[in-house]
N, C-alpha and C positions, 0 to 999 in steps of 0.2 A: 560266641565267646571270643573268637578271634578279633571280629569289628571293637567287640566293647574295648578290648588290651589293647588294640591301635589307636583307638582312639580317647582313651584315659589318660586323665593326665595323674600318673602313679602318686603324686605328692600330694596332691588334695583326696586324693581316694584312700590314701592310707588314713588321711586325717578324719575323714567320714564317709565312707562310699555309698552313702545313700543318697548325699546330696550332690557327689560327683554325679552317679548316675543320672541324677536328675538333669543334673546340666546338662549332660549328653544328651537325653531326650529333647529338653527346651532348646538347645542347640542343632539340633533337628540330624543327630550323631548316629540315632539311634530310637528306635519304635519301644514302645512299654514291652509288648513280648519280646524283644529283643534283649532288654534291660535284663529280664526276669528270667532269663536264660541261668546265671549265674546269682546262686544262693546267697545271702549276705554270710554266712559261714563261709562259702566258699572265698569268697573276698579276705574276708579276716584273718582265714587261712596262709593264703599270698600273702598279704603287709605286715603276717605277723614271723614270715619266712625268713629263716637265715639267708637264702638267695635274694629275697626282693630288699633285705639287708645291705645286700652287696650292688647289687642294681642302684639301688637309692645314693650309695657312696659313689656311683660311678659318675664322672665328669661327661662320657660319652654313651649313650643308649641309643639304639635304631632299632626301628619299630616295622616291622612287614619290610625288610628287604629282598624286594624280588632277586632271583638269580637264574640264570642263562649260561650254563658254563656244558663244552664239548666235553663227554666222558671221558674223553682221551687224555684231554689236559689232566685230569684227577688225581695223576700219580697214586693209581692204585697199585699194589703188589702185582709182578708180571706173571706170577704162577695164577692168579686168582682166575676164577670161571667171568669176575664178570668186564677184567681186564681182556680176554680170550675173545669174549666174546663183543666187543667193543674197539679193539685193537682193528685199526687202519679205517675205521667208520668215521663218520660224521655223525653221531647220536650223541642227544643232547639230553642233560638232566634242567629241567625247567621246573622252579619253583619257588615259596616263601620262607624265606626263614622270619621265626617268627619275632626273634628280638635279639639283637648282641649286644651286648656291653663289654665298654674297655676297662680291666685294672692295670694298675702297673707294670706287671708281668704278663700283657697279652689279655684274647679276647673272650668271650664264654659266650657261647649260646644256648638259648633258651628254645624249645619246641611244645608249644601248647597240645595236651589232650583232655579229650570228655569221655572216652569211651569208660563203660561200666564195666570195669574190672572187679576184683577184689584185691588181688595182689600185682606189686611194682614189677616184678617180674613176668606178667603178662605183656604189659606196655614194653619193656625191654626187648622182647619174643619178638615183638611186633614191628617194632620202632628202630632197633639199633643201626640198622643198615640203611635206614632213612634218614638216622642224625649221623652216619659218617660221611654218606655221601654230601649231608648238606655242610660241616666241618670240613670238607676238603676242595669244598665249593668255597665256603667264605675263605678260607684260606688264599683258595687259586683270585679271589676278588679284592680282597684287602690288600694283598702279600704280605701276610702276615700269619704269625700262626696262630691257631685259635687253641687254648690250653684246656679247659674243658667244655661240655657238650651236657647238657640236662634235657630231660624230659619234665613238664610237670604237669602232674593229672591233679588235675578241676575236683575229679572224682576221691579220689583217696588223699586229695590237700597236702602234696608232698612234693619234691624234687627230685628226682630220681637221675642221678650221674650215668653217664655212660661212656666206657672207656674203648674209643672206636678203634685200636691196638687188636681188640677182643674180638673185633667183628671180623669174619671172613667173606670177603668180598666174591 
């Protein structure tokens, strides 16, 4: 799911993502079981999103941006267990974020899931302290601030906000 988002091109996928996908294969983007990973409901779901709404309006999109940032740098709160535990180390949080977009007011990211849940608030449980850390990562890389933070499951075809404020570190 992750390869197919990187390498789609959102605009013609929204227009028909059959024959995106297709190009991606004949572009050699992507293998048929790879394609078939993601349902065309699931697809329809995404183009049909207030968020990929917002995406679409945006001027700037990045797509799999690696990041490499010292836990330290993080400015997480000083009382927190995992500033304590991080505090005068060299420990590094290494990973992808999966896509930012700029609005006029700052920048949103986006983190893809698949897992089968039933409800957003599992994914929340699961996930929140992974999209703060990666929020306070893009932040420390951009310099800038990053105003909200989503999840969106593949599974339940939704967007799921997370307010990393909520999260204790």
């Amino acid at each position: 799911v992750h390869k197919i988002m990187q390498y789609m091109d959102f605009a013609a996928a929204a227009n028909d993502p059959e024959a995106e996908l297709h190009r991606m294969i004949q572009d050699g983007c992507l293998t048929q079981a790879e394609a078939e990973t993601l349902t065309p409901e699931a697809l329809d779901a995404f183009f049909s999103s207030a968020l990929y709404q917002r995406i679409a309006a945006s001027a700037q999109v990045e797509k799999e941006k690696q990041l490499f940032v010292e836990i330290g740098e993080l400015d997480l709160p000083k009382d927190s267990a995992l500033h304590r535990q991080y505090a005068g180390t060299d420990g590094v949080l290494i990973g992808t974020m999966d896509l930012l977009f700029r609005e006029e007011d700052g920048w949103v990211l986006v983190d893809y899931k698949t897992d089968y849940v039933k409800q957003p608030e599992e994914l929340t449980e699961k996930y929140s302290m992974q999209l703060a850390l990666y929020q306070k990562a893009a932040e420390r890389i951009l310099g800038e601030p990053v105003k909200q933070a989503y999840l969106y499951s593949f599974r339940l075809n939704c967007a799921i906000e997370v307010d990393p404020e909520q999260v204790e570190f």
